[in-house]
N, C-alpha and C positions, 0 to 999 in steps of 0.2 A: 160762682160769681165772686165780684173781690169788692169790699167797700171801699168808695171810692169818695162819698160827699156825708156834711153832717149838716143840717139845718135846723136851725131853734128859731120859732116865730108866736107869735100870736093869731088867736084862730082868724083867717080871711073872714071869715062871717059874722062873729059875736062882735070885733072888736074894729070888723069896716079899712077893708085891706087899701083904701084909698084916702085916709085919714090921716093928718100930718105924726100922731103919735104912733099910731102900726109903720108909716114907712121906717119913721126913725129907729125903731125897734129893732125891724127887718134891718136896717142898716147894720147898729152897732152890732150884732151879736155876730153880725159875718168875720169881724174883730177876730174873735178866739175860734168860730169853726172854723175857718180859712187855715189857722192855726195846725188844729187837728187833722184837717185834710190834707196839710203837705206832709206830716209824720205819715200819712197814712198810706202816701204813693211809695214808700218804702216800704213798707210792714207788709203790703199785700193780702191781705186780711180775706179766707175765704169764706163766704156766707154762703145760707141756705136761700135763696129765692129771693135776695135784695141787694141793691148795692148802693142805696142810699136809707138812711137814717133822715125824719122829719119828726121832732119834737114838739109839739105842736098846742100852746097855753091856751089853757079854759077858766069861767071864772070857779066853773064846778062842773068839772071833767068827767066825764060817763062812761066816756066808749072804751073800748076794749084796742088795746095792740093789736095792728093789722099790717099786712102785707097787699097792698094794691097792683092794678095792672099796671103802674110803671116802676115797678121791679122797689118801691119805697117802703121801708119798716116805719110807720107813722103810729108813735105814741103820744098820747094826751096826759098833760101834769098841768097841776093849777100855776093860775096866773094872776095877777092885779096890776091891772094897768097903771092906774091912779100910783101904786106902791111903786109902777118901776118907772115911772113918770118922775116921780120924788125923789128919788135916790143919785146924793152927789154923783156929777161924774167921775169923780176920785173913786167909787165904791162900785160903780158900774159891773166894773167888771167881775167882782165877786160875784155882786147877784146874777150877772148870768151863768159866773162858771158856776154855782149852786145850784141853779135851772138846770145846766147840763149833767150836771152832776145825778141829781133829780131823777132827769127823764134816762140818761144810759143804764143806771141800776136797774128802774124799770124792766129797760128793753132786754137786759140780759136775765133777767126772774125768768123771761120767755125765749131767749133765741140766743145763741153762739154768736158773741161780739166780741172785741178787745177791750175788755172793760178796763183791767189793771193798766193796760197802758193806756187807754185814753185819759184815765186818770191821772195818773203820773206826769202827763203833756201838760194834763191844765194844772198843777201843780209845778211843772216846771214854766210854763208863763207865768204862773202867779209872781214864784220868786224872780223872774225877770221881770218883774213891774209893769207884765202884760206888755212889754214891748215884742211889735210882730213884724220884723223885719226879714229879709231875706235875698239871695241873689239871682237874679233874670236870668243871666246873662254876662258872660266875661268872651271876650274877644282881644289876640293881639295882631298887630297889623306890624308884622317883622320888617317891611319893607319902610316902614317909618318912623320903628321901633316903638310904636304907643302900645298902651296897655288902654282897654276900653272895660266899660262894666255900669251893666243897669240895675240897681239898687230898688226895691220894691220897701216899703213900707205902709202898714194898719194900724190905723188909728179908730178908736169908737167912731169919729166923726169925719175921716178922711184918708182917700188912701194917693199913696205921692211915688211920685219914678223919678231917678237920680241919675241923670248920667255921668259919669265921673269918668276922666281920663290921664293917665299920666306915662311918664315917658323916664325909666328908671324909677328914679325917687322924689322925682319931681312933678306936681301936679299941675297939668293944666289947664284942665279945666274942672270943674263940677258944680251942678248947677239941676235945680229940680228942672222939670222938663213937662210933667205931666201930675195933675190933683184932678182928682174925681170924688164924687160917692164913696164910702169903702164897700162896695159892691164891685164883682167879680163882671156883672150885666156892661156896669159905666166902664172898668177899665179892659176887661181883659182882652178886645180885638183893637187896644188902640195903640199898641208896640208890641214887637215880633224881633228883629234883627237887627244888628251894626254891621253898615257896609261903608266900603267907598266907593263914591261913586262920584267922577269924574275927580272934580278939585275941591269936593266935600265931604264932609265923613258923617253918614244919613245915619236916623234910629226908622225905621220904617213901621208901620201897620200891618193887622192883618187883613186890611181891606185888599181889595182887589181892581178895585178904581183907582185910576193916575191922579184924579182930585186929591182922595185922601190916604193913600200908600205910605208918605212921610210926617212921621209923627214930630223930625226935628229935625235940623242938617246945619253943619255950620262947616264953613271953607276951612280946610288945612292951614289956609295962609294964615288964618289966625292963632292955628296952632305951631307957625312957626315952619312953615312948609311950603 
């Protein structure tokens, strides 16, 4: 199997998975996994019997590392909600890469992981000041000479899609398009492609209904066409 996801939460049961401070949790920390997970589609990483890591806070943690039936390495490290409740958002991110940090030692005391380079990753977002940007999507449309490109960006507290277009050296447009969640759940089936289509130049969905297939479209003519 190849690891493929890393998720850091608080336990659904102690800490009440329907709780405004567990979602929020759940939210930021998808921040720097998200992170981890695109280094990770490169590195191809082969494991024994898992291909997702769940890190998993207690207030005093007991169980043992396990492997469940849906192929998950779920390890327990302590947690204080109230502490990560408290903590500037300026520092946020420490304490989670810390957390992470934490719980991947763990998992590899026990099983065959990329420890050194996951660490290295979240030392390299540290010194990028946790910025988690990244590209979708580049498209050029030779017959009208544009250059197209969707821009992804994570935030602790939001994640944003940027379609930017230019023609040479000239920009013409750019402009956010889509803010969600920074959850993978809120954004990830809600753009897919740049097409044209008729006398528009569409960002499309991965939906499959003609309701909601176009996530954004704006006429050529505005682009000067």
């Amino acid at each position: 199997m190849i690891l493929k996801s890393i998720y850091l939460y608080p336990d659904l049961v102690e800490f009440n998975a329907s709780s405004p401070d567990h979602l929020a949790v759940r939210d930021q920390t998808r921040h720097i996994c998200k992170y981890l997970e695109r280094k990770l589609v490169f590195l191809k990483f082969p494991t024994e019997g898992f291909n997702r890591i769940c890190l998993i806070g207690y207030s005093n943690p007991q169980a043992e590392i396990y492997i469940n039936s849906s192929r998950t390495l779920s390890a327990p490290i302590a947690f204080n909600m109230a502490e990560c409740r408290g903590t500037p958002p300026n520092l946020l991110g420490d304490y989670f890469s810390n957390l992470l940090t934490i719980g991947l030692k763990r998992c590899a005391s026990e099983h065959k992981i990329p420890l050194s380079e996951m660490l290295h990753w979240l030392e390299e977002l540290k010194k990028n000041g946790y910025r988690n940007k990244w590209l979708f999507k580049e498209k050029t449309f030779r017959q009208f000479g544009i250059k197209c490109r969707l821009d992804c960006e994570l935030t602790l507290d939001v994640f944003t899609l940027r379609l930017h277009i230019t023609k040479e050296d000239k920009v013409l447009f750019d402009k956010k398009i889509l803010t969600t969640a920074p959850d993978e759940v809120a954004f990830h089936y809600k753009f897919k492609d740049i097409i044209i289509e008729g006398d528009h130049l569409v960002v499309t969905t991965r939906s499959n209904t003609e309701d909601d297939r176009v996530r954004y479209k704006i006429p050529l003519s505005a682009l000067g066409y």
